[in-house]
N, C-alpha and C positions, 0 to 999 in steps of 0.2 A: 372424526376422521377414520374411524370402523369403516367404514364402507369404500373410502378408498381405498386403506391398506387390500382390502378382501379384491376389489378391482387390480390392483398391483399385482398382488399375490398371484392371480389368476394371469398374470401376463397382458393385462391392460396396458399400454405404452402409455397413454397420451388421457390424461383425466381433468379437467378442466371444471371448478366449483363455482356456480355464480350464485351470490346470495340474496341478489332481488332481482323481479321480475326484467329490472331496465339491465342488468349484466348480462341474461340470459338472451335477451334480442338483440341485443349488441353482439353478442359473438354471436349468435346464428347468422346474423348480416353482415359479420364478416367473410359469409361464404362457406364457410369449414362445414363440413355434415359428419356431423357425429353419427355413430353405428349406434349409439344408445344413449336416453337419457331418463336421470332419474329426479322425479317433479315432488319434491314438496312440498302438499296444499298449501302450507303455511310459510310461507316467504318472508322476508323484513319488511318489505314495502307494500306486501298486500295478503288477502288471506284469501285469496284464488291462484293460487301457484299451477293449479291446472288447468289454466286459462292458455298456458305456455301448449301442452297439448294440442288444442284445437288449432293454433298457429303450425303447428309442426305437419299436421294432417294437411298444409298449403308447400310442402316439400316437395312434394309427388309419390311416385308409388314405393322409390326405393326412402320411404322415411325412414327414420333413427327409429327403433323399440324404443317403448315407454314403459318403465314403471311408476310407480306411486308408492310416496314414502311416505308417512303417515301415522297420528297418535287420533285424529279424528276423520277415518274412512268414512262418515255419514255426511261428510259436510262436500266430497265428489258428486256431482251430477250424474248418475245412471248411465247415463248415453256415455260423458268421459271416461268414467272409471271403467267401459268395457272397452275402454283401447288398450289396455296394459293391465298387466297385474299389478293387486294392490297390498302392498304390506303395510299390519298394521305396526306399532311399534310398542316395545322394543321385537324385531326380528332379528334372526340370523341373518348377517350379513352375505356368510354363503351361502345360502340360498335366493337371495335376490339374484346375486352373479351368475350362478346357475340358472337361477329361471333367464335372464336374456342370454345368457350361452356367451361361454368363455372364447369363442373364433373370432369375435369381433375383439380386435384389438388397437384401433385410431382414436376414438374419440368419446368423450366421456362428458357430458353436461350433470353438474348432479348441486344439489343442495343439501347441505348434511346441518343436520339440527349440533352434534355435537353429543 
C-alpha cells in the first residue's frame, strides 16, 4: 500500500486497486478513464499483467500513462515495456509518482504486490 499512500500523498483523489486481470477490465468497462495506470506483470490470475497495456492502447489518443511495476522486468515484451516506464522493485515509490506527474489527479488503476 506504499504506492498508494505516495499517490495520496501527492494529491491523487480517486486511486482504485484491481488485483487481477478480470477487476482491471471490469472497471475500464465501466467507462471511467483513469489518467494513470500502474500494470504489475505479475497479477493473481495470470503472469502477463501487461497484457492490460495493449488493451488500454484501444482507449484512443487521450490514454491513461502506463507504468510497470515489477521484481522481473525481462519477462515485459520489448514493444510493451516501451509504452511506459518500468520499475524494477523494490523502488521509490516517489519516483514512480513523479515520473507520471502529480497533475493528474481522477483516477488511478494500480496493483500493488504489498
Amino acid at each position: 500500500m506504499t504506492l498508494e499512500d505516495a499517490f495520496r500523498r501527492a494529491g491523487t483523489q480517486d486511486v482504485e486497486i484491481c488485483q487481477t486481470m478480470q477487476a482491471t477490465v471490469q472497471a475500464l468497462e465501466k467507462g471511467r478513464r483513469p489518467d494513470a495506470i500502474v500494470l504489475d506483470v505479475h497479477l493473481a490470475d495470470r503472469d502477463d499483467g501487461w497484457a492490460i497495456a495493449e488493451l488500454v492502447t484501444m482507449l484512443g489518443p487521450k490514454r491513461p500513462h502506463i507504468a510497470f511495476s515489477t521484481g522481473s522486468p525481462q519477462d515485459i515484451p520489448e514493444e510493451i515495456a516501451e509504452m511506459g516506464p518500468v520499475f524494477e522493485k523494490p523502488y521509490n515509490p516517489e519516483q514512480l509518482v513523479a515520473e507520471l506527474g502529480t497533475g493528474r489527479k481522477r483516477g488511478l488503476f494500480a496493483r500493488l504486490l504489498g
